[in-house]
Structures are given as C-alpha cells and as structure tokens.
DSSP file (Angstrom, degrees, kcal/mol; ACC not computed):
  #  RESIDUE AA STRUCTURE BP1 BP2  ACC     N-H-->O    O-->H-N    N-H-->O    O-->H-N    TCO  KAPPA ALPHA  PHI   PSI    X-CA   Y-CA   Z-CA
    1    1 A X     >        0   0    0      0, 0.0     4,-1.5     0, 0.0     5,-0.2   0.000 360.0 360.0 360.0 -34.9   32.4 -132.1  -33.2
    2    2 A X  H  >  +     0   0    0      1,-0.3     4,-1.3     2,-0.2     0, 0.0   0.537 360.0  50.6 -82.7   1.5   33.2 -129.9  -36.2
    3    3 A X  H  4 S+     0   0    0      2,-0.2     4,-0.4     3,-0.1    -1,-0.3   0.758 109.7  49.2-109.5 -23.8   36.4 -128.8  -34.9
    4    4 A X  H  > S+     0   0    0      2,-0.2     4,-5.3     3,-0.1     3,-0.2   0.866 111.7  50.9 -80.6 -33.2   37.5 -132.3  -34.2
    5    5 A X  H  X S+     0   0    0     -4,-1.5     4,-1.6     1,-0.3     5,-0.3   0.970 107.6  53.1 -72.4 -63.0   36.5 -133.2  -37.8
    6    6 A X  H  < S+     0   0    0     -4,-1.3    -1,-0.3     1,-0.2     4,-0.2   0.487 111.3  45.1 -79.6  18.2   38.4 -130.2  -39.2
    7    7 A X  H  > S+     0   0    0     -4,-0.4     4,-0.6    -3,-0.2     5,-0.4   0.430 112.7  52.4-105.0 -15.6   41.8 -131.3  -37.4
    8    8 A X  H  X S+     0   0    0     -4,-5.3     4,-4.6    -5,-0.2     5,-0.2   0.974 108.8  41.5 -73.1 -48.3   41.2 -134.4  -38.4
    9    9 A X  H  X S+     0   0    0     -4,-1.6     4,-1.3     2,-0.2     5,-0.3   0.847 124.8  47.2 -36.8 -52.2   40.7 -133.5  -42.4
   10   10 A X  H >> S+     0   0    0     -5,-0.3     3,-0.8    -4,-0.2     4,-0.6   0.743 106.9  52.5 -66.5-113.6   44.0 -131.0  -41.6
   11   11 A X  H 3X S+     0   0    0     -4,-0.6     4,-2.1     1,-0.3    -2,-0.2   0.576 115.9  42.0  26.1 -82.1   45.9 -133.8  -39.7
   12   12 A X  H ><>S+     0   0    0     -4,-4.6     3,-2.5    -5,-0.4     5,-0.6   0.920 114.0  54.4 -43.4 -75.9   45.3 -136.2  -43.1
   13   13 A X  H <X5S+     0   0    0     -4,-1.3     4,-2.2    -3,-0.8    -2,-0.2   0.868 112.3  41.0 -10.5 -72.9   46.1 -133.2  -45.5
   14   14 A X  H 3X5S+     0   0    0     -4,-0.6     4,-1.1    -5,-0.3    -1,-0.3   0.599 110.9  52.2 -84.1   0.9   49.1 -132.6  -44.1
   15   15 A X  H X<5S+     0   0    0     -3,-2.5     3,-4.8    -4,-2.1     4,-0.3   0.682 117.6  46.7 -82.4 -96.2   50.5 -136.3  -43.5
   16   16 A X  H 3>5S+     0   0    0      1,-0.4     4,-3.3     2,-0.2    -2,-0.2   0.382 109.1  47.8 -67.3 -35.1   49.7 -136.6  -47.1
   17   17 A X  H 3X<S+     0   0    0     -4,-2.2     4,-0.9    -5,-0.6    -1,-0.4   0.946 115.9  49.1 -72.0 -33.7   51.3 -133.4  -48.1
   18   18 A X  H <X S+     0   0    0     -3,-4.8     4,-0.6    -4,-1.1     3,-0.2   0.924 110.9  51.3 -55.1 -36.8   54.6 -134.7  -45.9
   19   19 A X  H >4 S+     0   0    0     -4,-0.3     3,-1.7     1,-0.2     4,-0.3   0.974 108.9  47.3 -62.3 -63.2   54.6 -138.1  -47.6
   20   20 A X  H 3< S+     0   0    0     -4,-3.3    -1,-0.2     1,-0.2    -2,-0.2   0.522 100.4  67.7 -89.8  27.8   54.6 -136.9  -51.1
   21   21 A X  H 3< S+     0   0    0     -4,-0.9    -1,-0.2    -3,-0.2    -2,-0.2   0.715  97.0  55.4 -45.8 -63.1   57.2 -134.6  -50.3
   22   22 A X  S << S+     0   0    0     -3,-1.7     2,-0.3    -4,-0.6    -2,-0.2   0.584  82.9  84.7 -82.7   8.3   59.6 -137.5  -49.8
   23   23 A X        -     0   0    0     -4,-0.3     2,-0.4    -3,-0.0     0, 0.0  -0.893  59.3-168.6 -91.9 143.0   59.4 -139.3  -53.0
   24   24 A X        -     0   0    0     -2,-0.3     2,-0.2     3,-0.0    -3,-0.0  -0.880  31.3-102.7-109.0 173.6   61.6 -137.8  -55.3
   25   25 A X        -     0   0    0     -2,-0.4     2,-0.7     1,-0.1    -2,-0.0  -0.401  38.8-106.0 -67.5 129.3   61.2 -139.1  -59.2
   26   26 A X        -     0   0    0     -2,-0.2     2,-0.6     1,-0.0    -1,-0.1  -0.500  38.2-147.7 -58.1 107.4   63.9 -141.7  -60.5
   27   27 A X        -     0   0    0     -2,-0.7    -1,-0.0     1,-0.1    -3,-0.0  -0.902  17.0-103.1-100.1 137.3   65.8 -139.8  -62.5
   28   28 A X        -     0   0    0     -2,-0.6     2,-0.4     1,-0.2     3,-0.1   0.389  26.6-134.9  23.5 125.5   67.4 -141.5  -65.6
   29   29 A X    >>  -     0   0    0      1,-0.1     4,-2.6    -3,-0.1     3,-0.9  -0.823  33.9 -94.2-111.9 164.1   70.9 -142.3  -65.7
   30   30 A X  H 3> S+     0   0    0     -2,-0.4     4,-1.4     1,-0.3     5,-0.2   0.935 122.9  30.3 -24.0 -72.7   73.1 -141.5  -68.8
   31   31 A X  H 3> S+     0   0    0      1,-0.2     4,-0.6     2,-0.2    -1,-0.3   0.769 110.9  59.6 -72.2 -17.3   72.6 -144.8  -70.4
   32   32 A X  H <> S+     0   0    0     -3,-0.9     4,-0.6     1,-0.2    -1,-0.2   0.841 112.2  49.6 -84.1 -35.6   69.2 -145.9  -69.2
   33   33 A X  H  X S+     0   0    0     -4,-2.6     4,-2.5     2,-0.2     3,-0.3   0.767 106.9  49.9 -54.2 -34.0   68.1 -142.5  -71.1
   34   34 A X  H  X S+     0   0    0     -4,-1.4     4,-1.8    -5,-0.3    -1,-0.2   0.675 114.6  48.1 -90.0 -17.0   69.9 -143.3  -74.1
   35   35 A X  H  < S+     0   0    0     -4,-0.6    -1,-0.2    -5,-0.2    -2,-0.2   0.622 109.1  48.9 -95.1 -12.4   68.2 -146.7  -74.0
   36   36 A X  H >X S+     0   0    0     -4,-0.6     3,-3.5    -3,-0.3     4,-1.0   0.877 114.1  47.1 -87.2 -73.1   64.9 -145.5  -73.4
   37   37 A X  H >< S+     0   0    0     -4,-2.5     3,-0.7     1,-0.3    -2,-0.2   0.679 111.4  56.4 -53.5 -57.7   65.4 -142.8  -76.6
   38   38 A X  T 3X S+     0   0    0     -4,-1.8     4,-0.9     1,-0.3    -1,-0.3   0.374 108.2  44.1  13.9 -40.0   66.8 -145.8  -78.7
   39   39 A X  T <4 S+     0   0    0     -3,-3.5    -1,-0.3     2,-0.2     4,-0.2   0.271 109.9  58.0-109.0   6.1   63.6 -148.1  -78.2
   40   40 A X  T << S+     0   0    0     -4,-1.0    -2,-0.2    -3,-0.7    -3,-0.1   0.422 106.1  42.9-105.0  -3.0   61.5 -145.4  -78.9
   41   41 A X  T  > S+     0   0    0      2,-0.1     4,-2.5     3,-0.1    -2,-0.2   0.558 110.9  59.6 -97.1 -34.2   62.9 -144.6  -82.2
   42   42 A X  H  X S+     0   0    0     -4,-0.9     4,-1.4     1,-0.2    -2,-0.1   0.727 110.0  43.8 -40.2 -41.1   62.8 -148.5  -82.9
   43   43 A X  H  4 S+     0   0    0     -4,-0.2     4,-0.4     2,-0.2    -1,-0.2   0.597 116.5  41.4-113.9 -43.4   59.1 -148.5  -82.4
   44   44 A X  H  > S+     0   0    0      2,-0.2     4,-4.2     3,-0.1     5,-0.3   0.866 110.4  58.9 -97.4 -35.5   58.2 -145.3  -84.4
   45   45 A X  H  X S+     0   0    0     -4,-2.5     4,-1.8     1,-0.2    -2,-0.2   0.971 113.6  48.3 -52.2 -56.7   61.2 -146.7  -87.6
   46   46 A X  H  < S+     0   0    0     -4,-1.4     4,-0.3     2,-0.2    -1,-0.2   0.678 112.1  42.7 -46.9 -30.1   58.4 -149.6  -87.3
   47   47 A X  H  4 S+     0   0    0     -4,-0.4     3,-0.4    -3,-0.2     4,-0.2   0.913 133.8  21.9 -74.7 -74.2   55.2 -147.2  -87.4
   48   48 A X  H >X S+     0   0    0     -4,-4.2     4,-3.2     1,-0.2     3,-0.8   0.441  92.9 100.9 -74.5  -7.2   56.7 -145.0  -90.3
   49   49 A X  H 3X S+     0   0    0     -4,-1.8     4,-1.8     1,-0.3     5,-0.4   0.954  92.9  35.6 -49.9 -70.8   59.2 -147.3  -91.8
   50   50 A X  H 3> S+     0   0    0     -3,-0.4     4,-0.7    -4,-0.3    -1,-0.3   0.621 118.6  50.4 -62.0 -13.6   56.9 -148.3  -94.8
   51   51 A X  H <> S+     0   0    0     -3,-0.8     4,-0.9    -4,-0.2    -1,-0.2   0.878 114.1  44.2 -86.5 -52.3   55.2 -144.7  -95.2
   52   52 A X  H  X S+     0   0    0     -4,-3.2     4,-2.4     1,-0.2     3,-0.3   0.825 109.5  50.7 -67.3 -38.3   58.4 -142.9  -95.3
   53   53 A X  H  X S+     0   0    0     -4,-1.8     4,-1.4     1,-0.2    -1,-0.2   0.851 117.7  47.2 -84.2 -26.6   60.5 -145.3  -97.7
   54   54 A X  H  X S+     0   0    0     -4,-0.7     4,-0.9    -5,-0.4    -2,-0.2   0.725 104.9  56.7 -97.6  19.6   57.4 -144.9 -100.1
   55   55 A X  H  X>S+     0   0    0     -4,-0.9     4,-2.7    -3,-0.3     5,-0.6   0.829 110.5  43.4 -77.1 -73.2   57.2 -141.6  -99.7
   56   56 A X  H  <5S+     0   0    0     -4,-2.4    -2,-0.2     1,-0.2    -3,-0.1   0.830 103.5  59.6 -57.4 -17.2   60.7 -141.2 -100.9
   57   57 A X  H  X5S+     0   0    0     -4,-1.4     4,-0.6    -5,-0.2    -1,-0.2   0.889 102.3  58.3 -89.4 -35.9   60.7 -143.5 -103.7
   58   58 A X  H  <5S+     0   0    0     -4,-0.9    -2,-0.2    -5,-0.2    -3,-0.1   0.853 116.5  32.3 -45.3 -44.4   57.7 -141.1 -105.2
   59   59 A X  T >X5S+     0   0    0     -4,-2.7     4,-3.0     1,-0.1     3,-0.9   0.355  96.8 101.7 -96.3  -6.3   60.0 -137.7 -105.2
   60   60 A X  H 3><S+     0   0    0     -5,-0.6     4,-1.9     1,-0.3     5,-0.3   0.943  85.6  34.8 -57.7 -45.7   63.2 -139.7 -105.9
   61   61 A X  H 3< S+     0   0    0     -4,-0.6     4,-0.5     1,-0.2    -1,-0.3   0.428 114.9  56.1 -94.0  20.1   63.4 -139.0 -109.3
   62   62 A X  H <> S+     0   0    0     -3,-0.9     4,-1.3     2,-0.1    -1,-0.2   0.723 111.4  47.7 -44.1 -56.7   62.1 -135.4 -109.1
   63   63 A X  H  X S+     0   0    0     -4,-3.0     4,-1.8     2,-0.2    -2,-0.2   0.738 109.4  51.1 -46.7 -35.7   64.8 -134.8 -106.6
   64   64 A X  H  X S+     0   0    0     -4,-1.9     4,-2.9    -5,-0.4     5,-0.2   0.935 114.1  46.0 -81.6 -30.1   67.4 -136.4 -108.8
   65   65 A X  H  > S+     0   0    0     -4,-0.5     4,-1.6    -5,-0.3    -2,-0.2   0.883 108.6  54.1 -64.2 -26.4   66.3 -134.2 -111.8
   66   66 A X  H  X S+     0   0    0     -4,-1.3     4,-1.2     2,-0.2    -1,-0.2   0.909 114.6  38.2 -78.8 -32.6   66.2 -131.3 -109.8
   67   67 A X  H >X S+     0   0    0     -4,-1.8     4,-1.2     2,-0.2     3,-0.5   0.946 118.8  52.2 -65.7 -42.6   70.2 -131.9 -108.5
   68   68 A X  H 3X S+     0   0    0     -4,-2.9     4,-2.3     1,-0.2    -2,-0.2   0.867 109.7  44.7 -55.1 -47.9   70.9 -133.0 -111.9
   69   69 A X  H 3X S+     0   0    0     -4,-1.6     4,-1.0     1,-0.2    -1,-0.2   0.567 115.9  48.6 -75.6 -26.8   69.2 -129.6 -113.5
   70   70 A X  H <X S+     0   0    0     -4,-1.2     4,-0.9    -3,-0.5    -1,-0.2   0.540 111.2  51.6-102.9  12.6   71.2 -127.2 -110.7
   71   71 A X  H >X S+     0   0    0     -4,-1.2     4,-2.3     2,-0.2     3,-1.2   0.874 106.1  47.8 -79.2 -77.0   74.4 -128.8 -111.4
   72   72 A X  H 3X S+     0   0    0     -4,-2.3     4,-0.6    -5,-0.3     3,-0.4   0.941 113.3  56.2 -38.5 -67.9   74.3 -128.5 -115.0
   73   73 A X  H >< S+     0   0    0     -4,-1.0     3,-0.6     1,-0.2    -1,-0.2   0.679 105.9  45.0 -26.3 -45.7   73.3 -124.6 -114.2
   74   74 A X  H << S+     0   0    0     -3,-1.2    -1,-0.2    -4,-0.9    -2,-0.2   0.856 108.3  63.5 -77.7 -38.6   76.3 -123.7 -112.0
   75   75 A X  H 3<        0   0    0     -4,-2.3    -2,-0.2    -3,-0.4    -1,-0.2   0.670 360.0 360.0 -25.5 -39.7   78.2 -125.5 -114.8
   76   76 A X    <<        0   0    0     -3,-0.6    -1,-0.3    -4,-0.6    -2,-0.1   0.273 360.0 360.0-107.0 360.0   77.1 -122.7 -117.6
C-alpha cells in the first residue's frame, strides 16, 4: 500500500512538473512594452505630479540665483 501511494504522489509530481514545463510566459512585443512603460509613467506623473511641481517651485529661485551667481563669476 505504501509503495502504491508513493508512485502515485511520484506519478502526480511528475505530470505536474511536465505540464508546467510547457507553458512558456507571453513575452512582450516591442510595442505592447512600450505601452505598458507609457501607462505606467501616466499613473506615477499622476501620484507625483503635484509633489514634484511644488517641490520645484520651492528651489526655483535658489536655483536661478545660483546660475545667475556662476555666470556672473566665469564673467570676471
């Protein structure tokens, strides 16, 4: 009885190991990738949109005084 029980338990094992053998993963075609990365930057521009433009609008005019200030420098 235990030897019939372990070739069945084998016998399952290995159909299952045959099976998922044969699936291979859909891979991605050129454009179906570029369309996936494209709505997955839409979706995060949405997340971050408002964090990021007020992010920049705090350092902007630190940033422009700082171009302003090494411009005038290479100048001299």
């Amino acid at each position: 009885m235990k030897k019939f029980f372990l070739f069945v338990a084998m016998g399952l094992t290995l159909g299952a190991m045959a099976t998922s053998c044969k699936s291979k993963p859909k891979l991605l075609t050129e454009a179906e990738l570029i369309s996936k990365v494209d709505s997955m930057y839409q979706v995060q521009i949405e997340t971050l949109g408002g964090d990021l433009d007020a992010a920049c609008d705090a350092k902007f005019d630190d940033l422009v005084q700082t171009a302003v200030d090494s411009i005038m420098a290479s100048k001299n």
